[in-house]
C-alpha positions in Angstrom: -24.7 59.2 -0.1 -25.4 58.3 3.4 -25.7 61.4 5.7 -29.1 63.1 3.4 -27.8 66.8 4.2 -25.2 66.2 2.4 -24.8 67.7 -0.5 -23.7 66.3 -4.0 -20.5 66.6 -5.1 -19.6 69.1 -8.5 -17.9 65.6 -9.5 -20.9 63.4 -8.9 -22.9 66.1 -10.9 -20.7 66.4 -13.9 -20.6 62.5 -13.6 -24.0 62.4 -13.9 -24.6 65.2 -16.6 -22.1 63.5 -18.9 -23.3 60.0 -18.4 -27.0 61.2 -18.7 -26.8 63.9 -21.4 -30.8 64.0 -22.1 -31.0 64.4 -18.6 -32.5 67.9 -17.2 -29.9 69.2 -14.8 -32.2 71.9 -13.6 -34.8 68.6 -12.7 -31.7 66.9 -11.0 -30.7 70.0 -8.7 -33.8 71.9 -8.5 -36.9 69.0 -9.0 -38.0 71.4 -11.1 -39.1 71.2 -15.3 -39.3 67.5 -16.8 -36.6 65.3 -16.5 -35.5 64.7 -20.0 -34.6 67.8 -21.8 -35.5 68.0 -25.7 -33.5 66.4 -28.5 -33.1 67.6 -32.1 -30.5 65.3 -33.4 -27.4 63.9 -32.2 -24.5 64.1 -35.1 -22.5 61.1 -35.8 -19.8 62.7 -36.4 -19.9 64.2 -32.6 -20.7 62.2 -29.5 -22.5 65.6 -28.0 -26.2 65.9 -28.4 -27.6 69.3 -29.6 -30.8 70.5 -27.9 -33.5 72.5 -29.1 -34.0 75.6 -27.7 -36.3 77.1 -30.1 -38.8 79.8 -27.0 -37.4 82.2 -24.7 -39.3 80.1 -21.9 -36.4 77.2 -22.9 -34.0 79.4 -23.2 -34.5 81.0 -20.0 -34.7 77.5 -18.2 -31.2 76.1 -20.3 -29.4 79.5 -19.0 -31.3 79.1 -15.3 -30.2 75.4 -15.0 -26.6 76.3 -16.0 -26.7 79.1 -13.2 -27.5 76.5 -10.8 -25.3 74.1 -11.9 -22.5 77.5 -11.7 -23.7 77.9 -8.1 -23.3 74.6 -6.6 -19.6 74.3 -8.8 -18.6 77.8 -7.2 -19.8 76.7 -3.6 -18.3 73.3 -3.6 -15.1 75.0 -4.9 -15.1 77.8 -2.2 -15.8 75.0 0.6 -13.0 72.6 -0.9 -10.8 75.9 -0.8 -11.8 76.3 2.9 -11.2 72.7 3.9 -8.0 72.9 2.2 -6.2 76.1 3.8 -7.3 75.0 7.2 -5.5 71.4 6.2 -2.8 73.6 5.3 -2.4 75.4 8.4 -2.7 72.2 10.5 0.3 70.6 8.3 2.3 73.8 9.1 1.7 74.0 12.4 2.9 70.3 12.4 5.9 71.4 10.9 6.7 73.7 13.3 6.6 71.0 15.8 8.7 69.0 14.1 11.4 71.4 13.8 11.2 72.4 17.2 11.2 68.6 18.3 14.6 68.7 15.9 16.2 71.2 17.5 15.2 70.1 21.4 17.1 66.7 20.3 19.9 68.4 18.9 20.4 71.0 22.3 19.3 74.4 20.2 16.6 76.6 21.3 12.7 76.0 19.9 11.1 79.2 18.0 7.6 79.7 19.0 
């Protein structure tokens, strides 16, 4: 990313989660915990690792790193919702002009 205020994308994230699946997602958003989480085993059968999670302590830090991970999905969405209903208006308002433009060429009146 080249402007470092920037944040992240939820698709860059979920990129990276599902590429890096040992990888600590709370240590990725926060810096905070190690950066590899803990592996039990990882079934043939199934490409998804399972994790231990064996002390409240983990437990608490799985369900605190999937609350970030929540946050920064739900913000990204609400700003993407944002950019995309002022895009929206613009288009319509574009629209509009175009129709007026229409009817100036074809003699009719233009509706505000």
């Amino acid at each position: 990313m080249k402007d470092e205020n920037k944040k992240p994308s939820v698709e860059i994230i979920e990129d990276i989660a599902n590429k890096f699946q040992d990888l600590n997602l709370r240590w990725l958003i926060l810096g905070e915990g190690e950066m590899l989480r803990e592996k039990i085993f990882q079934d043939s059968n199934n490409l998804d690792n399972t994790y231990e999670i064996n002390s409240n302590d983990k437990k608490i830090a799985f369900l605190e790193e999937q609350n970030e991970l929540l946050k920064i999905t739900s913000t990204n969405k609400d700003e993407m919702i944002l950019f995309y209903k002022e895009k929206i208006g613009f288009v319509e308002i574009k629209l509009q002009d175009c129709e007026n433009e229409k009817k100036l060429l074809k003699g009719s009146k233009p509706s505000l």
